[in-house]
C-alpha positions in Angstrom: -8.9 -9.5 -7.5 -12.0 -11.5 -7.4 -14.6 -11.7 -10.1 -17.9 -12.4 -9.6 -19.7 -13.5 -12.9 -23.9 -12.4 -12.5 -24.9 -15.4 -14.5 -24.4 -17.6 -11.2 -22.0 -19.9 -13.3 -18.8 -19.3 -11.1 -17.8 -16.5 -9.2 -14.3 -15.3 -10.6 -11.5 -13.6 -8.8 -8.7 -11.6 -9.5 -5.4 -10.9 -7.6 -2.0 -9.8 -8.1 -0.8 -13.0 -5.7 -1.9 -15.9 -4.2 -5.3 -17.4 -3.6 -4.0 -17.5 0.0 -4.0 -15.4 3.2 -6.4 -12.6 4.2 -7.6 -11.0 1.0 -8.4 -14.1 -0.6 -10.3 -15.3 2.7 -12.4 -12.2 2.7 -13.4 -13.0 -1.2 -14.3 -16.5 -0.8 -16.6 -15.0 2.7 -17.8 -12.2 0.1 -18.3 -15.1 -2.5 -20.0 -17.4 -0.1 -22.8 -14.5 1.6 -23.4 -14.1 -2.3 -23.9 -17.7 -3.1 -21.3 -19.0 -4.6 -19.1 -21.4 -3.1 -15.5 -21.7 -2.8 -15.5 -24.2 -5.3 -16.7 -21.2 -8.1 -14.6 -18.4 -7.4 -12.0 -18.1 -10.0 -8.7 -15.9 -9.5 -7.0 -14.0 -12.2 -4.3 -11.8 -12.1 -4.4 -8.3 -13.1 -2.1 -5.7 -12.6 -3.0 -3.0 -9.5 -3.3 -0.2 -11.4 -5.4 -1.4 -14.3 -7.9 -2.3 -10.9 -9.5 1.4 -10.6 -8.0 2.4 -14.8 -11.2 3.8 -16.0 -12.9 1.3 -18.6 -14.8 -2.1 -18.7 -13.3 -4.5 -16.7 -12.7 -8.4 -17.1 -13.8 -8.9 -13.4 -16.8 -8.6 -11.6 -15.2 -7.3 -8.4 -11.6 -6.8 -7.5 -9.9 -7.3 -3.8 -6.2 -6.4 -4.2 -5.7 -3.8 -1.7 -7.1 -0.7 -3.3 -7.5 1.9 -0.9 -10.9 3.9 -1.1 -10.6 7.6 -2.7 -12.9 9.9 -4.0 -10.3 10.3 -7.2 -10.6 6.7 -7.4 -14.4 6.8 -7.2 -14.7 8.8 -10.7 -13.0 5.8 -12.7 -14.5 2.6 -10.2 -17.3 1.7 -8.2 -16.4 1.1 -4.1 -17.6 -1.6 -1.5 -18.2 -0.3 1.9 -14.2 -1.1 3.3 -13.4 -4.2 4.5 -10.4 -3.6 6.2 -8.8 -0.1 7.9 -5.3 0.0 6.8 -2.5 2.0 8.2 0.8 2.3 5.8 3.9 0.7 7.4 7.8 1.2 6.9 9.5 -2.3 5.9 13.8 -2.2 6.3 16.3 -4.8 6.6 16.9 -5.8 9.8 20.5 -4.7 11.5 20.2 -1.5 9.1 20.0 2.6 10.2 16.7 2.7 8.6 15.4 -0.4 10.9 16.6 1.6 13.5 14.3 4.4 12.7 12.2 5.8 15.9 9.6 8.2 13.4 8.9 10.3 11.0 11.8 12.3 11.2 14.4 9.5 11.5 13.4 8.6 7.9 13.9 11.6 6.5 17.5 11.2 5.2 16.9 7.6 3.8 16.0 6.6 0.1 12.1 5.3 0.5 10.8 3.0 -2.1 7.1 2.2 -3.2 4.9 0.9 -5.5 3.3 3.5 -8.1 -0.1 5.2 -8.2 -0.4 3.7 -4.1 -1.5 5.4 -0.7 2.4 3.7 0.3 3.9 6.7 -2.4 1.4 9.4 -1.5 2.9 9.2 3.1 6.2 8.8 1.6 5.7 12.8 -0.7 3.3 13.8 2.0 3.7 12.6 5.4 7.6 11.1 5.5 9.3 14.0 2.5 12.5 12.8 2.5 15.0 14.6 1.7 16.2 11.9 -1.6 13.6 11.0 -4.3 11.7 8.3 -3.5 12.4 5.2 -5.7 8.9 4.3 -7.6 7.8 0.7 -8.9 5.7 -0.9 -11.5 5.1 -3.4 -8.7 5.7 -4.3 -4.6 7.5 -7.3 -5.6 10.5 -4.7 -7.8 10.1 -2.6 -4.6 10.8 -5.8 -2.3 13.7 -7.0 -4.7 15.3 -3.6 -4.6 15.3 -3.6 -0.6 16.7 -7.6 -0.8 19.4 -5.9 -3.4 20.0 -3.2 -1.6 18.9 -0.2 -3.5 16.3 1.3 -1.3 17.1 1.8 2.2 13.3 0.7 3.3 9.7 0.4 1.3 6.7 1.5 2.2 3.7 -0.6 1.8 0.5 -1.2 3.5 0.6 -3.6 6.9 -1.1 -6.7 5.8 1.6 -6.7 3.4 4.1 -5.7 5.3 3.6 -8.3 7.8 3.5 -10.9 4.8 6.6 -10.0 3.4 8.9 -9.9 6.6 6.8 -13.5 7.9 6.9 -14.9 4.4 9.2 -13.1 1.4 11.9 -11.2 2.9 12.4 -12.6 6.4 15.4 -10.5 7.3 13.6 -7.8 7.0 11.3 -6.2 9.7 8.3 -4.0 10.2 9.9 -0.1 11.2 6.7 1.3 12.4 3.0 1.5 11.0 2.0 5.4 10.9 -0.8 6.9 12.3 -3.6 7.9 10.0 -3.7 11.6 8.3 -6.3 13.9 8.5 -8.0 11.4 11.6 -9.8 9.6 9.1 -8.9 5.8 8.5 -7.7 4.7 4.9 -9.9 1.4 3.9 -9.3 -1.0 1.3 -12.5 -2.1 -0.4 -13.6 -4.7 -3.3 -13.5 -2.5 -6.7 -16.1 -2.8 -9.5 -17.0 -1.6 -12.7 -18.5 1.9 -12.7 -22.0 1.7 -12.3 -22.3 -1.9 -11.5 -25.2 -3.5 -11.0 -22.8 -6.2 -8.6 -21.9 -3.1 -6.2 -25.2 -2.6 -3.8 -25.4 -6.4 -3.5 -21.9 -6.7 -2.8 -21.5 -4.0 -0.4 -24.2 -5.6 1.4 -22.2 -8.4 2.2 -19.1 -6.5 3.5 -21.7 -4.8 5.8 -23.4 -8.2 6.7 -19.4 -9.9 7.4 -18.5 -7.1 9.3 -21.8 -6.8 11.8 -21.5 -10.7 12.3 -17.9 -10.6 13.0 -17.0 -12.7 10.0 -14.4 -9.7 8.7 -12.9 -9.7 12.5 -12.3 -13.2 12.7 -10.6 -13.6 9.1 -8.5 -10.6 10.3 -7.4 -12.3 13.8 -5.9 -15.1 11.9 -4.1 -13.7 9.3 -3.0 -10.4 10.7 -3.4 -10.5 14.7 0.9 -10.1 14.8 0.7 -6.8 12.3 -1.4 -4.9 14.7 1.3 -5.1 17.5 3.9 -2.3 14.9 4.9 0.5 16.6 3.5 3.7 15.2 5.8 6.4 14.1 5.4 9.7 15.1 
């Protein structure tokens, strides 16, 4: 989550993880079409749900992979999306779930995912599988119950996905991505107070990094390997 203080002092910037990889390289673009250079941007961690919780918040905008919705919208101001996400099946590697060809082939199979997420909503919409899901505070309980064995795959979104089978959990791989519902894509985009003052002038520069290619080249070199999933039908 990145915040971006209006005084000009230092542009400040929130996120569950690192200040490294694809989200954090679109805030320091965001920071830098602003103003602000890399050198003022600040991280802080929040926790994802308490990104789009109605009420002040202590950042100035937020980049940790909230999905646009209009439910979302009553509580939290939007960007214009910075990235269209498709939700992807993560499973140990060798196990019947990796082995998993669509939809239907995960039926039978006890799906975990993080709380209050898009990830939850395929896996009680799209996937319904015929054992309750298994529901998390946070992605990294979901990840150490897949290491552990007590969730026969996750779902999460595909830049993460990629990062935890490259990175976290490496013998683990990437199922499948699905295909968008409803033929509209699902975008993540920066998350700001209600009302913000911050929001037209930051959505102007998602708009202004995607037009000049800025957005497509940050996601070429952290995610060109995720888009290669197979989709599940």
């Amino acid at each position: 989550m990145t915040q971006l203080l209006p005084t000009g002092a230092e542009e400040q910037v929130g996120h569950e993880d690192s200040c490294e990889g694809f989200e954090s390289a679109v805030a320091y673009a965001v920071a830098e079409r602003l103003g602000y250079g890399r050198d003022a941007v600040v991280w802080q961690s929040v926790p994802f749900n308490k990104a789009f919780a109605p009420g002040e918040k202590s950042f100035d905008f937020d980049i940790n992979q909230v999905s646009v919705s209009d439910e979302r919208k009553k509580a939290v101001d939007f960007s214009s999306g910075y990235y269209d996400v498709r939700q992807a099946v993560v499973a140990l590697k060798g196990s019947k779930a990796a082995k998993a060809a669509g939809v239907a082939g995960l039926k039978g199979f006890t799906l975990g995912a993080q709380v209050g997420t898009t990830s939850l909503d395929y896996i009680d919409g799209l996937v319904q599988p015929t054992r309750d899901p298994a529901v998390y505070t946070k992605n990294d309980q979901a990840k150490s119950a897949l290491k552990n064995g007590q969730v026969d795959a996750i779902v999460v979104d595909l830049p993460t996905a990629f990062y935890i089978t490259s990175a976290e959990v490496t013998d683990a791989r990437i199922v499948g991505q699905f295909e968008n519902r409803d033929g509209a894509p699902e975008q993540f985009g920066l998350v700001l107070d209600k009302g913000s003052a911050l929001t037209a002038c930051v959505t102007d520069a998602v708009d202004a990094l995607r037009a000049d290619g800025t957005l497509a080249e940050i996601e070429q070199r952290w995610l060109s390997e995720a888009v290669d999933a197979p989709v599940l039908k």
